[in-house]
C-alpha positions, -999 to 999 in steps of 0.1 A, spaced: -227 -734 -410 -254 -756 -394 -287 -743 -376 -271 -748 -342 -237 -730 -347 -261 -703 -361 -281 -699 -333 -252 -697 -306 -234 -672 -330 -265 -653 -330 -266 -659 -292 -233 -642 -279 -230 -612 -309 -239 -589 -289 -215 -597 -262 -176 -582 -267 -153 -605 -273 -140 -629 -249 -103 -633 -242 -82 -647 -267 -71 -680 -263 -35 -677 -253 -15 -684 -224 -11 -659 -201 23 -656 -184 28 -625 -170 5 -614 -135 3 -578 -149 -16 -594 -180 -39 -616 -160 -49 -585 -139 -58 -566 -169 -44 -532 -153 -7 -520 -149 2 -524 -115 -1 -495 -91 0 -511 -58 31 -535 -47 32 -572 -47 42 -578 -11 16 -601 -5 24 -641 -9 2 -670 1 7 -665 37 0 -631 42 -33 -633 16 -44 -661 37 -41 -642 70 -56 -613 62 -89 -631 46 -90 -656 73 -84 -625 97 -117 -606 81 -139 -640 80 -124 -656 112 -154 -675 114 -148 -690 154 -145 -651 157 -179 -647 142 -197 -669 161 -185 -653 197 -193 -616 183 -230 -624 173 -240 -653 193 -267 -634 205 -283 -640 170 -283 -671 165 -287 -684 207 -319 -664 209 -334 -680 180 -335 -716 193 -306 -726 212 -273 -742 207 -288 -765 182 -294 -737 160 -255 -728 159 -245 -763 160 -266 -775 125 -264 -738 110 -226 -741 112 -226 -774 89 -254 -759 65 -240 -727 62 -206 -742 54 -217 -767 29 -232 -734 14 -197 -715 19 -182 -745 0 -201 -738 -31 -198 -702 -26 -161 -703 -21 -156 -726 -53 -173 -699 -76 -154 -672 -65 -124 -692 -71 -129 -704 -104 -138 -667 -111 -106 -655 -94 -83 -682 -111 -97 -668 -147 -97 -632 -145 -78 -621 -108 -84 -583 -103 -87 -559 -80 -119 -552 -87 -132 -588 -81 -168 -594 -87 -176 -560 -104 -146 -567 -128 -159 -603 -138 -195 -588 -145 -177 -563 -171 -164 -596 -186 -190 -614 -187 -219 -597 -189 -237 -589 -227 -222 -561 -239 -259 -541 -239 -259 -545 -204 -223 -544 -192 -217 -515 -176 -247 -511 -156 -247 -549 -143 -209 -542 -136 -218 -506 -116 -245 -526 -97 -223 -553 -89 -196 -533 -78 -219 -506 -57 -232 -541 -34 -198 -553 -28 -190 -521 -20 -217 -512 3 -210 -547 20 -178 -543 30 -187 -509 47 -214 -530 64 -189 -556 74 -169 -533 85 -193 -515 105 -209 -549 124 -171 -559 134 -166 -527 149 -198 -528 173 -189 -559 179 -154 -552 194 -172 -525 211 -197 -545 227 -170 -567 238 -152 -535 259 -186 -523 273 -194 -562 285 -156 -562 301 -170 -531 322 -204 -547 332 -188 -576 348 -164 -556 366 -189 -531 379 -222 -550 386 -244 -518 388 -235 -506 355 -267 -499 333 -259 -504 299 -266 -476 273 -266 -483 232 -249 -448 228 -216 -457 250 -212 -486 227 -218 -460 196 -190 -438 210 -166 -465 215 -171 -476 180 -166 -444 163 -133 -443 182 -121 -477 172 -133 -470 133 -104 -440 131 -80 -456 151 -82 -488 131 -82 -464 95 -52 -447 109 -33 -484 123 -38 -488 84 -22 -463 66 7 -479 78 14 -499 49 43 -520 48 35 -538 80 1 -552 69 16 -585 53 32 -590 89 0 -579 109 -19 -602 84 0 -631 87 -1 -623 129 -33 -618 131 -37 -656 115 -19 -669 142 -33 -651 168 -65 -665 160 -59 -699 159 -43 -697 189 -70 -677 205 -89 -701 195 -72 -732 210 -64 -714 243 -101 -707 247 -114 -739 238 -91 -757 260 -95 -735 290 -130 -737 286 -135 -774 283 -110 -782 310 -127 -756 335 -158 -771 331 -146 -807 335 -169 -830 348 -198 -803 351 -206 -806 309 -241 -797 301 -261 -822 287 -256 -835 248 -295 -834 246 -290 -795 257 -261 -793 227 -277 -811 198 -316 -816 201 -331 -792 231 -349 -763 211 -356 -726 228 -377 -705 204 -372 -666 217 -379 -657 184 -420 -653 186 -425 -666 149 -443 -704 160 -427 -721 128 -401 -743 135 -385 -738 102 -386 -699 107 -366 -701 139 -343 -716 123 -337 -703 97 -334 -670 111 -309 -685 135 -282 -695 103 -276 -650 103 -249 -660 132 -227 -690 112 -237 -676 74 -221 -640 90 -192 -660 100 -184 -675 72 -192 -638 47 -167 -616 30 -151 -649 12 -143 -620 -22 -118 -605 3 -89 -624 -9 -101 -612 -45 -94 -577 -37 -57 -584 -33 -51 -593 -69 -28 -568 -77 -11 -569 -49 -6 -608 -48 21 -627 -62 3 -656 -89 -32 -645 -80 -47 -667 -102 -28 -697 -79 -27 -680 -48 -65 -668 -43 -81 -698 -49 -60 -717 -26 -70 -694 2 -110 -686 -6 -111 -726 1 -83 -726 32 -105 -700 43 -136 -724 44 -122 -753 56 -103 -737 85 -132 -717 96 -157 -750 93 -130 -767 116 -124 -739 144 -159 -725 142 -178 -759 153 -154 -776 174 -156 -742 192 -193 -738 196 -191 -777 210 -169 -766 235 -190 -731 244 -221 -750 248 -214 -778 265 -199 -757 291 -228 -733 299 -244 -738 329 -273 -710 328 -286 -702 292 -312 -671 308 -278 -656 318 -261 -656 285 -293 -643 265 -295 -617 293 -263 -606 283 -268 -581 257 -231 -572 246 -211 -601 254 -230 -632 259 -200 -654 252 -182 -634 282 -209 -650 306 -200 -682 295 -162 -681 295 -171 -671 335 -199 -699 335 -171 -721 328 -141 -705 347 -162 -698 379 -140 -662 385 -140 -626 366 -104 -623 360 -101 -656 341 -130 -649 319 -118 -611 308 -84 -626 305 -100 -647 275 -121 -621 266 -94 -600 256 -76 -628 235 -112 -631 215 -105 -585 216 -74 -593 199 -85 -617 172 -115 -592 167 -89 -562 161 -71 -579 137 -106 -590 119 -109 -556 119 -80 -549 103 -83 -569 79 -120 -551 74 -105 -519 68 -78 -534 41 -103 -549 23 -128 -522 20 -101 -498 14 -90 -518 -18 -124 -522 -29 -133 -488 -32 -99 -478 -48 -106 -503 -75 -146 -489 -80 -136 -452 -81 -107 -465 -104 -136 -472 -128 -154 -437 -119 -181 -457 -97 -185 -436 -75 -189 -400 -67 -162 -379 -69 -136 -405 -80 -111 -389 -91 -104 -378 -54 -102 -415 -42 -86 -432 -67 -58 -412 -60 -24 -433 -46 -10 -415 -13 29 -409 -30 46 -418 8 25 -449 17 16 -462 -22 -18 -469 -3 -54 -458 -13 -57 -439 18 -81 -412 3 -106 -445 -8 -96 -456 25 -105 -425 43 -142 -421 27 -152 -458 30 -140 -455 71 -165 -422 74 -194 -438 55 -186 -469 78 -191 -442 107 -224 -431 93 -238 -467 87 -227 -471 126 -254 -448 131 -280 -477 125 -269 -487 159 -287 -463 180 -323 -470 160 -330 -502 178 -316 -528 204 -318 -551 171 -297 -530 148 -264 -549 150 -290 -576 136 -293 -551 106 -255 -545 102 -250 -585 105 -277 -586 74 -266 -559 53 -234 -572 53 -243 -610 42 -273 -598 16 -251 -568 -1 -224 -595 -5 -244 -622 -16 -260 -602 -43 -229 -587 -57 -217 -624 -62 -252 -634 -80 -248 -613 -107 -213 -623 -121 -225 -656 -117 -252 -653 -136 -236 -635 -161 -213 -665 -164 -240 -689 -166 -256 -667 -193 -218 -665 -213 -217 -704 -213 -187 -716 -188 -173 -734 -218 -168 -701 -236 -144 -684 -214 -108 -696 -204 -103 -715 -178 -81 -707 -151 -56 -729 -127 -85 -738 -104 -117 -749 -127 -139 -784 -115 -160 -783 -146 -197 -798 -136 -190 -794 -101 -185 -760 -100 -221 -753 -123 -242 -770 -94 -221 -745 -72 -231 -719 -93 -265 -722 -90 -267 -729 -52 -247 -694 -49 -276 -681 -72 -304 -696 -54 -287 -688 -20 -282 -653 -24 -319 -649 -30 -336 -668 -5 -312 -652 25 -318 -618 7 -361 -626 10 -361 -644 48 -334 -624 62 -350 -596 56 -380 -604 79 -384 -594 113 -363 -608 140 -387 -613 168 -422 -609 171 -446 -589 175 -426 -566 152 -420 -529 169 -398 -500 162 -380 -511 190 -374 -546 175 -376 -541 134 -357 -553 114 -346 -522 88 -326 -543 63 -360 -537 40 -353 -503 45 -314 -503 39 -320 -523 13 -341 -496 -5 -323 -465 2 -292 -478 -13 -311 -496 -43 -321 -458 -46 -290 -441 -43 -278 -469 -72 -300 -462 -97 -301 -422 -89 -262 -423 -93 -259 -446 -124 -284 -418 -143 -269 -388 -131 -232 -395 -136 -218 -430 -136 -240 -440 -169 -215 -418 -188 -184 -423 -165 -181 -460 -155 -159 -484 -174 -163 -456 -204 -133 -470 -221 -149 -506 -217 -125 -524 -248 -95 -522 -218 -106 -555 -203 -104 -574 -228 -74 -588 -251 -72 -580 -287 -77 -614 -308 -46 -604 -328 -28 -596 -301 
């Protein structure tokens, strides 16, 4: 044996072995697991419900506020074509993750496969708390959103309503149950998914049309679209501005590892997943800035839509339409898509924690990794994750910023929970693990490492305040989140998960003699 095949046998012997070499042709293999969940979900209805939860045109309308305020439409326009060129690379490690190992579990499953065996577990807990935590985040910003959207119908129909964060609070705790209950109706969700696609992209056409042709011949200028630049942030860099601006598009184009969680319940994940973590980018990319072109060059005050702290793109649908009705009307087809988003929200955080308390990550898992016997959904996972997305709404009455916070915590707790699988892969050697359907070989390592490198930087920069002077009033508390739950994950992994989670670790991989 030479020096070199020494040294990389030395390398990777403390790692368990990697999957035998073998072609896999049965799902139930690939997923590592025997199926609990049914496989009523093709291409179509995968597709819907994670273009439903990312819905990035969506995105854009339900935090414009973040990304307008920082420097204008520019901002938007230019943070929509970095963040998706990011997306891109993003999307394409997922996928070649998903093609090679498809699981439930997603990113925490792939860490457990990758990761050195010494380290394993704990990387896999880590990774699997962040996604975790994400999703509730997620799921908790799209909520306020929709919220925000049915106290902004109310202030333009009653001009001498004084808005107040806790009415918004209360109408989001009511939409968080209803939507948890809407779910437990299983075995319409492939048909609501595969609606809720539709719904969109017709939403989506409607409003752009209606919009542009409303405003015809009264466009704002293309100087005012592409190159006119409104700091309201109070930072005097440029570069800052800006780059605080890219938390509206880079939310809009999050929760790409949803499709990932419907493994098991997919028919040829390892086909099927890829195909729509990339249909997912491309579609959002298309409806997300042709949309924003239309928005902007349609409004006609800007001071009015930052004014507007619920529903800014409200005030430009009437900006454009000139009357009340006709900009509610539209309003409530950009309610509709949001429902559905949220939908889809609930689904996917639902099957995320079912697969983490399957592996005993968190507290009292044997309660939710339970199966309700008449629905054969996680509804007990279901039903925790929706009242810790209840709590985490709580966020929302600390500051006028907050929904800044949930925006954040759902991008940086996502982000990170893809970094580590991807370094782990990196550290394995991409050469050493079997390929799956999807796999672009060198193209996929530079994605790798600008998912890497991404998820750090927005983690540091997004994390600094959103306007200055900073004040209680105005802080950003993603440091803060950030730290509590960093907390609670260490605290947890000592006191009970370092002897519970993925105990009986040999189960993900194949025997070599097998």
């Amino acid at each position: 044996m030479s020096e070199e095949e020494a040294s990389k046998n030395e390398k990777f012997s403390d790692r368990i072995p990697s999957p035998t070499p073998r072609e896999l042709t049965n799902t139930d293999d690939l997923t590592s697991f025997e199926p609990v969940l049914k496989k009523n979900f093709g291409l179509r209805a995968i597709l819907g419900t994670a273009f439903s939860l990312t819905n990035s045109w969506f995105g854009i309308s339900a935090s414009l506020s973040t990304g307008i305020s920082s420097g204008g439409p520019l901002i938007i326009v230019y943070g929509i074509i970095v963040i998706a060129v990011v997306s891109t690379c993003i999307g394409i490690t997922l996928s070649e993750l998903a093609s090679a190992y498809p699981n439930a579990g997603g990113q925490f499953y792939w860490t457990v496969k990758l990761a050195p065996r010494k380290y394993s577990r704990f990387l896999s807990y880590l990774t699997g708390s962040l996604a975790w935590v994400g999703s509730i985040f997620t799921s908790a910003s799209v909520t306020i959103s929709i919220a925000q959207f049915i106290v902004g119908f109310w202030g333009m129909t009653h001009p001498s309503y004084e808005y107040q964060r806790w009415q918004v609070f209360v109408i989001f705790q009511i939409l968080n149950f209803l939507i948890f209950w809407f779910n437990y109706f299983g075995k319409i969700l492939p048909a609501v998914s595969q609606a809720s696609f539709y719904i969109s992209l017709t939403s989506f056409v409607v409003i752009s049309i209606t919009v542009l042709a409303c405003s015809s011949g009264d466009y704002n200028s293309s100087s005012f679209v592409f190159t006119d630049f409104s700091n309201g942030t109070g930072w005097n860099s440029f570069g800052m501005a800006f780059i605080l601006g890219l938390i509206n598009p880079n939310w809009s184009f999050s929760c790409l590892d949803s499709a990932t969680h419907m493994a098991e319940e997919a028919l040829q994940p390892e086909r099927v997943i890829p195909i729509t973590i990339m249909a997912t980018v491309a579609i959002g990319f298309v409806t997300s800035f042709c949309y924003v072109i239309a928005m902007f060059y349609s409004i006609k005050n800007l001071d009015a839509v930052l004014a507007d702290v619920n529903s800014p793109i409200i005030q430009i649908y009437y900006q454009s339409i000139g009357n009340k009705g006709g900009a509610i009307f539209l309003g409530v087809l950009l309610f509709v898509t949001g429902v559905g988003c949220n939908v889809a929200c609930h689904t996917w955080q639902a099957r995320l924690c079912w697969s983490f308390a399957r592996d005993d990550g968190i507290p009292f898992s044997k309660y939710w990794k339970r199966i309700d016997p008449k629905s054969n959904l996680p509804v007990n996972a279901h039903f925790m994750s929706t009242v810790l997305c209840a709590l985490v709404g709580c966020l929302y009455l600390a500051s006028y910023t907050a929904y800044n916070s949930l925006v954040v915590g759902c991008i940086t707790f996502l982000l990170l929970s893809y970094m580590i699988p991807v370094c782990c892969l990196l550290w394995y050697g991409r050469s050493n693990i079997k390929h799956g359907p999807f796999w672009l070989g060198k193209i996929g390592f530079v994605c790798n490492v600008i998912t890497i490198l991404w998820a750090l930087f927005a983690t540091v920069i997004y994390s600094f305040p959103f306007t200055l002077p900073a004040e209680a009033s105005n802080m950003n508390y993603m440091s803060v989140v950030l730290v509590f739950f960093t907390l609670y994950f260490l605290i947890y992994w000592w006191v009970e998960a370092k002897e519970k989670f993925c105990k009986d670790i040999e189960k993900y991989y194949y025997d070599e003699n097998e």
